[in-house]
C-alpha positions in Angstrom: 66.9 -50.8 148.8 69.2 -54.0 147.6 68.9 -57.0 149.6 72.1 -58.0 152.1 73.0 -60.3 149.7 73.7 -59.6 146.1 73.1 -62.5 143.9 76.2 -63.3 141.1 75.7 -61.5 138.0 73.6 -58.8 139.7 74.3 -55.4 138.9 73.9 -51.7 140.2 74.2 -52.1 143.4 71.7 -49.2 144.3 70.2 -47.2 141.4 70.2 -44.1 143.1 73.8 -43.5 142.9 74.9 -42.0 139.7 77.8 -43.3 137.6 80.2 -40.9 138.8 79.1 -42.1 142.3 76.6 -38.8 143.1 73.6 -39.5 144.6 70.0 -38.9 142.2 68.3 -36.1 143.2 65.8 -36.5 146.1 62.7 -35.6 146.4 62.1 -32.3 148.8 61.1 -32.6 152.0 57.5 -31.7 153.5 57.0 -30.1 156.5 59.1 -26.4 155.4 58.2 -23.0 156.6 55.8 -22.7 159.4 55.3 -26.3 160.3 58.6 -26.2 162.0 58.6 -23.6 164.2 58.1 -24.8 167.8 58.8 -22.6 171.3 61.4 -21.8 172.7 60.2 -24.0 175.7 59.0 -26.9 173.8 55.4 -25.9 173.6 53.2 -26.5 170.5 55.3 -29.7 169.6 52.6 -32.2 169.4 50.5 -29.7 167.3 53.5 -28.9 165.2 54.1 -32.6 164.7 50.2 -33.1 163.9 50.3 -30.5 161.3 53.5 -31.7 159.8 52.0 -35.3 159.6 48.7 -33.4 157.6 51.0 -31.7 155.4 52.8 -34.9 154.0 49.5 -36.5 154.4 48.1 -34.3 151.6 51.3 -34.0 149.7 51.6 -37.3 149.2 48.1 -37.9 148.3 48.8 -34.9 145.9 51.7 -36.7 144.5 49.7 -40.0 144.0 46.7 -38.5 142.3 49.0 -37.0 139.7 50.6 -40.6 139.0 47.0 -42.2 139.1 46.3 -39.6 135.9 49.9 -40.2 134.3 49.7 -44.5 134.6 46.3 -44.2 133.2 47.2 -42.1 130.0 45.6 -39.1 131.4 49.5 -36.2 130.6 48.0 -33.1 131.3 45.5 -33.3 134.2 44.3 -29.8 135.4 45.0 -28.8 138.7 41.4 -29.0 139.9 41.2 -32.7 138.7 44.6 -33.1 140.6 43.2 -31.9 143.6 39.5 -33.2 143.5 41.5 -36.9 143.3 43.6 -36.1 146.5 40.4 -35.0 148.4 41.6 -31.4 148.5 40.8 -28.1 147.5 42.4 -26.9 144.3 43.0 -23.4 146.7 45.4 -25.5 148.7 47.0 -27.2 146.2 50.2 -25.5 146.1 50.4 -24.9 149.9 52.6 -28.2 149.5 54.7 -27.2 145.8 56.1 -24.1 144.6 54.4 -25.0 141.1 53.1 -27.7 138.7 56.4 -28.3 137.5 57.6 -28.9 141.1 55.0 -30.9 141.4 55.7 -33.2 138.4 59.6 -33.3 139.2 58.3 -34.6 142.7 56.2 -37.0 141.0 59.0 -38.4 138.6 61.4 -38.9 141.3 58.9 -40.5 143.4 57.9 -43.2 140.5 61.7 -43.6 139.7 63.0 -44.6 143.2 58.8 -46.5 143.6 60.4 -49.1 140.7 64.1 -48.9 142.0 64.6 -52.8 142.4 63.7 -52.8 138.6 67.0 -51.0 137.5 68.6 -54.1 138.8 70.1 -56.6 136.5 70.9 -60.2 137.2 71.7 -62.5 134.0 74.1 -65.2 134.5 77.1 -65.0 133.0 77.7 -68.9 132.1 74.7 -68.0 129.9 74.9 -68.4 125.7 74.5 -65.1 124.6 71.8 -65.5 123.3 70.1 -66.2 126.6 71.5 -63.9 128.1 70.2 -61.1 125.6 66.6 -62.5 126.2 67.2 -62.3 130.3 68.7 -58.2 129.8 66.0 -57.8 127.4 63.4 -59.2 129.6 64.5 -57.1 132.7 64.9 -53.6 131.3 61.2 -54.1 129.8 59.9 -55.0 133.0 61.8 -51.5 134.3 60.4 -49.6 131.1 56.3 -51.3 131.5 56.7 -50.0 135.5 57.9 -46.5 134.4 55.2 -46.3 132.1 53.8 -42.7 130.7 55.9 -41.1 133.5 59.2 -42.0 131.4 57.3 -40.3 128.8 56.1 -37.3 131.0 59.8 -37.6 132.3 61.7 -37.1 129.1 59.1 -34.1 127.8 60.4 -32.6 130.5 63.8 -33.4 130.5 64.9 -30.0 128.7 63.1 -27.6 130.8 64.1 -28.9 134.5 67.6 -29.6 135.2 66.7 -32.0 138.1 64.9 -34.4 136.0 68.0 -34.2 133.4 70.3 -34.8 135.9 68.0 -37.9 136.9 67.5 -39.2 133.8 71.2 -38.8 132.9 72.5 -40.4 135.6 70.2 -43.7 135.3 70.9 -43.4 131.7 74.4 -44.2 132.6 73.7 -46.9 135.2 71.8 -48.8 132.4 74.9 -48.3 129.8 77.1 -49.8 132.5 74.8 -52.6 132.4 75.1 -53.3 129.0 79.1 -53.3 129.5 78.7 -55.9 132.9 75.9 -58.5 131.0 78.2 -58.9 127.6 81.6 -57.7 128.7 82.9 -61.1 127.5 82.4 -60.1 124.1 83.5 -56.9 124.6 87.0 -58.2 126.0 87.4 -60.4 122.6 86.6 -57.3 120.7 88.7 -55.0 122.5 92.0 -57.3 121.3 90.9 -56.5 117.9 89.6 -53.1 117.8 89.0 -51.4 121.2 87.7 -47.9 119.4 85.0 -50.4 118.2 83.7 -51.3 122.0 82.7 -47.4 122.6 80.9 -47.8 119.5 79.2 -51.0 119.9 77.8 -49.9 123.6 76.6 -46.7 122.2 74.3 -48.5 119.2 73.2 -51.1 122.1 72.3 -47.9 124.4 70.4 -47.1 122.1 68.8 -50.2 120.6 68.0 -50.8 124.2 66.9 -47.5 125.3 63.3 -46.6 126.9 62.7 -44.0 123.7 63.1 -47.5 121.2 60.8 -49.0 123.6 58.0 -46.6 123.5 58.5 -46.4 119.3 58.5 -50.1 119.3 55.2 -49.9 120.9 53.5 -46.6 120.1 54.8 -46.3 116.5 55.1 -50.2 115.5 52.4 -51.3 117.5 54.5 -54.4 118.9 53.3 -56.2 122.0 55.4 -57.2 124.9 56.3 -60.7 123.3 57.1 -58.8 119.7 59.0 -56.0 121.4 61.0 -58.4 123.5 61.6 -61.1 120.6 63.0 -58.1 118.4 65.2 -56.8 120.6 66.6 -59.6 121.8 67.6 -60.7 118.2 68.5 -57.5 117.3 71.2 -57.5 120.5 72.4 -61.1 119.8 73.4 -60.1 116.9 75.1 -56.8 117.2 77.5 -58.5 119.7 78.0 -61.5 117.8 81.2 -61.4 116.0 
């Protein structure tokens, strides 16, 4: 996913790797059961492969009808709506996942690592910090516009499949690190005075800076992009100047 070359001040390396260096949860492969089976002498390998190719034909068109009704506002799509959208029959449907909530964990995962260049950062460092507060702010709301009603969907979900948690928590921490990388020069000056502070500082940026504060800015506040980004911005300036 990253380029060969990283540019200076460029963070996160690759965004599916956790911060204790696990890799995010992948999505599960098509093509299981049946489809696999070929003989003992090779035969029925071209219609095995055909069938395979069907089956992650459909799954993905599955997969993408789903996100069609999330990005367009649309949470709770029936299954027959789901289907009719991917040109199949609702009856087949769940030839390809166990259940709608394998479905949406599938769907999640596939939007997350879709807008994987996003999680990157780069903000120069020889930046004011003002700058660079408007170039982090600018950058994670690009991330948060792409993820959309699927962060939403995402985080509704978040308590009732442990695969999406882990997900979630594990980009959760990429992003803190982020926050620690882009102002880390104000961080070392506080850290001479009062290092407890730095934890604390980082944990009210998290969350100034988090995808939930985004959606409240928007949804609840009513802010546009320019208001959202303008307040955070100011709002992060000024926690970390001191």
């Amino acid at each position: 996913m990253p380029p060969p070359h990283q540019p200076s001040g460029r963070t996160d390396r690759n965004p599916s790797i956790g911060a204790d260096g696990s890799q995010l949860p992948s999505e599960p492969s098509a093509g299981t059961g049946a489809d696999r089976s070929i003989g003992a002498d090779g035969s029925g390998g071209e219609a095995t492969d055909g069938r395979r190719a069907r089956r992650e034909r459909n799954r993905e068109a599955v997969v993408d009808a789903l996100l069609g009704f999330y990005r367009g506002g649309v949470l709770q799509p029936s299954t027959d709506q789901i289907a009719e959208r991917a040109g199949i029959s609702a009856r087949s449907l769940f030839r390809y996942f166990d259940d709608v909530d394998d479905l949406c964990r599938v769907a999640i995962s596939h939007q997350i690592r879709h807008v994987g260049d996003l999680f990157f950062v780069d903000v120069d460092a020889d930046l004011g910090l003002s700058e660079r507060a408007a170039s982090f702010v600018a950058q994670r709301l690009d991330l948060y516009e792409a993820m959309s009603w699927v962060g939403v969907i995402a985080r509704t979900r978040e308590p009732f499949q442990p695969l999406i948690a882990a997900e979630l928590r594990q980009a959760r921490a990429i992003l803190r690190r982020q926050l620690r990388e882009v102002f880390a020069a104000e961080l070392d000056v506080l850290a001479r005075d009062d290092p407890a502070e730095v934890d604390r500082r980082v944990a009210a940026a998290d969350v100034l800076c988090s995808f939930e504060a985004y959606r409240l800015l928007l949804d609840d506040h009513g802010l546009d992009r320019p208001a959202i980004a303008d307040t955070l911005t100011t709002a992060l300036a000024r926690h970390f100047e001191f």
